[in-house]
N, C-alpha and C positions, 0 to 999 in steps of 0.2 A: 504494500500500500504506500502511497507518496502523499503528503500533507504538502498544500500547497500555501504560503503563506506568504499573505501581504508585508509590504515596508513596514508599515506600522504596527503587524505584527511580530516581525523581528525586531522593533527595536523595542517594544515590550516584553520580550523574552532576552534578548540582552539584558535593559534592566532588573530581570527577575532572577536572572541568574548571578547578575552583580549583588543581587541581596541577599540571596540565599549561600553566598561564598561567604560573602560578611558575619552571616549570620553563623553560618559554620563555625565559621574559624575563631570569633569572638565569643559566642554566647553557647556552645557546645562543647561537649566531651566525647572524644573518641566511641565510647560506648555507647553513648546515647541513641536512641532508638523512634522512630517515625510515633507519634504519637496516632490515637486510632479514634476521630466521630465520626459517628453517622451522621450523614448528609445533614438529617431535621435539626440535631443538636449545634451543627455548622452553621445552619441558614439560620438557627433561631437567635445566635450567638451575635452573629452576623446583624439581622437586624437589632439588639437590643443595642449596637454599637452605634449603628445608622441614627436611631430615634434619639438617642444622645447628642447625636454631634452641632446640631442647629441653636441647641440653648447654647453648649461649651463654647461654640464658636462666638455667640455671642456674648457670654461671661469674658471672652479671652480679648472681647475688642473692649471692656469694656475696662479694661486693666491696662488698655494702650498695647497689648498686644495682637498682631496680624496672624491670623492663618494662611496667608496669601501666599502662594506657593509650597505650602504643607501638602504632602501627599501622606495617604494610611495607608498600609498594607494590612491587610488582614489574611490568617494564615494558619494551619496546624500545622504543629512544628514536631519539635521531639522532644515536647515533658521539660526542656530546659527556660531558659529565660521568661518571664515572662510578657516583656516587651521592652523596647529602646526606641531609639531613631537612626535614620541611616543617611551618610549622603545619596542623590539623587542626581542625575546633572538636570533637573528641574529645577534642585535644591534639595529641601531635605524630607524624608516620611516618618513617620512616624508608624512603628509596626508594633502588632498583639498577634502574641501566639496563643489562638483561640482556645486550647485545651486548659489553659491556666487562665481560665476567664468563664469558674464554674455557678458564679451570682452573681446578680444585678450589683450587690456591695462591689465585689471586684473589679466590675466595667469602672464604674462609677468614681471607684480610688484612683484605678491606674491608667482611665483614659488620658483624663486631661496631665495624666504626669508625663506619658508618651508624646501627645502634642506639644507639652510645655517644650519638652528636651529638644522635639524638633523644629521649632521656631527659637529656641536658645539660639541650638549649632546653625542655623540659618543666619540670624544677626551676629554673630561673637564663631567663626569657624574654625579660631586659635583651639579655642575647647575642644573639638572635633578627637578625637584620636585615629592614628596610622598605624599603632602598634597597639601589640598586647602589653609591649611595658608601660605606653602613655596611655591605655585603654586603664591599669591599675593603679593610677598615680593616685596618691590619698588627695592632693592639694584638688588636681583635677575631679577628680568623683565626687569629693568637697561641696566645691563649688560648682557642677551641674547636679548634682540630686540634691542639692538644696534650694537651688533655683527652683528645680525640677518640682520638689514638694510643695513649699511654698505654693510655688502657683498654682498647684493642686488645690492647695487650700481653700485662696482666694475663690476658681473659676469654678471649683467640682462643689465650693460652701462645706469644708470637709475640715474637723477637727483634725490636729496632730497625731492623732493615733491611726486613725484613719488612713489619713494620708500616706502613712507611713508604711502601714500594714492591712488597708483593705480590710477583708471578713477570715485573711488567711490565720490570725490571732484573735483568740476569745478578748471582748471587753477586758476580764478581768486581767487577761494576760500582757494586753496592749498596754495600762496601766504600769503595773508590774515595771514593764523593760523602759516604758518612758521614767519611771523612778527610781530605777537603777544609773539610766544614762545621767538622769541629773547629779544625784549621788557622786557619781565617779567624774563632773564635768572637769575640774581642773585636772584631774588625770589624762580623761582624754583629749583636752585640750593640746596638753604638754605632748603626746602622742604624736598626736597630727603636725606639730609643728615641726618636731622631728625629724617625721617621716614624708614629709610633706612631698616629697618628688619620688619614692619610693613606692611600689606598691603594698 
């Protein structure tokens, strides 16, 4: 059989393939294995993402932030990451690996943190990472998942725990490690500064 396929189809498969390398190579382990939904569980996932995005978008303008040239992937993956951003030569997407996106809580934590990161690296593309050593840098993961959360906060109206941890942590637990972190902040303070260009 021969698939015959448009310009615009290959260079949609170029770019899918440039993400899906990215996606390998950064946010996978060797072992890691194709994750497995049925279609409904896909498509219903799919839309709960869809009926979201028109408020977030407009929570995200309304913080002086642009969606404008944000692209989303959406995707089953393999059980790894459960979402980032990527460059584009549009610019930048923002991607969810559908299988780690089992509640409406979970959409709802880590959309807007996925779109945040990709309108970050969109405006600021020094943050960007090339490697898996600047992909680990304490200073750099710092300061994009904080960004990242934050405007979680603001666009998604989402408490610190939340934000931080979706429905993947009980209330009580979410609690708990936010009063630990405090607890220990001059420690990890003194940590970070340390380590700051390290992974």
């Amino acid at each position: 059989r021969f698939l015959t396929l448009m310009e615009e189809d290959v260079n949609r498969l170029a770019r899918l393939t440039g993400f899906l390398q990215h996606y390998r190579k950064y946010w996978c382990e060797e072992t890691d294995r194709p994750a497995s939904l049925s279609p409904a569980v896909t498509l219903s996932r799919i839309q709960a993402v869809r009926e979201r995005l028109p408020s977030l978008t407009r929570s995200f303008e309304r913080l002086g932030i642009t969606l404008d040239g944000v692209s989303l992937i959406l995707f089953v993956g393999y059980n790894a990451s459960n979402g980032h951003a990527v460059r584009t030569p549009e610019g930048c997407a923002a991607w969810l690996a559908l299988e780690r996106y089992p509640t409406a809580a979970s959409i709802d934590a880590f959309l807007p943190h996925e779109l945040a990161h990709a309108a970050h690296y969109a405006l600021v593309p020094e943050l960007y990472f090339e490697s898996v050593e600047e992909q680990g840098a304490t200073g750099r993961q710092l300061i994009t998942e904080g960004i990242a959360t934050r405007s979680a906060m603001r666009a998604g109206g989402l408490d610190e725990g939340l934000a931080l941890w979706g429905d993947f942590l009980a209330p009580e637990a979410r609690d708990a490690w936010l009063a630990r972190c405090r607890e220990r902040h001059a420690d990890l303070v003194s940590r970070i500064l340390e380590h700051w260009n390290e992974p």
